[in-house]
C-alpha positions in Angstrom: 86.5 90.6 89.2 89.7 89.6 87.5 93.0 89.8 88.8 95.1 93.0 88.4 98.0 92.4 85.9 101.2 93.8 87.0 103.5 96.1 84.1 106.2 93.5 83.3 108.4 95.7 82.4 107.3 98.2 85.8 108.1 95.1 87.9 111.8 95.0 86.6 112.4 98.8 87.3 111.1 100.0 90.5 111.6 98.7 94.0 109.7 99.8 96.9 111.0 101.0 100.1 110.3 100.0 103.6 107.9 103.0 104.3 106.7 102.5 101.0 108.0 105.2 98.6 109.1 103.7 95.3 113.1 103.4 93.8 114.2 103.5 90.4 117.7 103.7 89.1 119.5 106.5 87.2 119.0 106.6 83.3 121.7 107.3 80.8 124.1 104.9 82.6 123.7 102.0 80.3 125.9 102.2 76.9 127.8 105.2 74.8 129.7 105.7 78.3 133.2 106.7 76.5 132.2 110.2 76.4 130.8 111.0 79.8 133.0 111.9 82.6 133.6 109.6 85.4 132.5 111.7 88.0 129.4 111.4 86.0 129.2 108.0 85.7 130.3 107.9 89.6 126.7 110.2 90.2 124.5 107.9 87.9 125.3 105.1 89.9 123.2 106.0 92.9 119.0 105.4 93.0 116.3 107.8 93.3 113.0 108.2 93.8 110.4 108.2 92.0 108.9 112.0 91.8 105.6 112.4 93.4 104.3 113.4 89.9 105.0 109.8 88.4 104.1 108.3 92.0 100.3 107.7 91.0 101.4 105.9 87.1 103.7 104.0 89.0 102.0 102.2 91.7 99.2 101.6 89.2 101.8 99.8 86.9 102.7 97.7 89.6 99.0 97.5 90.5 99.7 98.8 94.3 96.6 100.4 95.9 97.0 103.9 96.6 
């Protein structure tokens, strides 16, 4: 069997956690910030996680067994 190629761009975007639940940051937080508020901008800052719906894409992505 060959090896399993990891998503390049997955890699770059997702962390995984200690108990193994995956992190991804906020979007829209990136450019055309003049017109959002900074309370906003303060909320975008934080990560998330991944929703259990987009857990399975994910993890294959980053070719993590399930």
């Amino acid at each position: 069997m060959p090896k399993v190629k990891t998503n390049s761009s997955a890699k770059k975007r997702f962390k995984l956690t200690g108990t193994g639940k995956i992190k991804r940051k906020s979007a829209f937080k990136s450019h055309i910030l003049t017109k959002k508020t900074t309370k906003q901008k303060r909320n975008l800052t934080h990560t998330a996680l991944v929703s259990d719906g987009d857990t399975g894409n994910v993890k294959r992505m980053l070719a993590i067994g399930k």
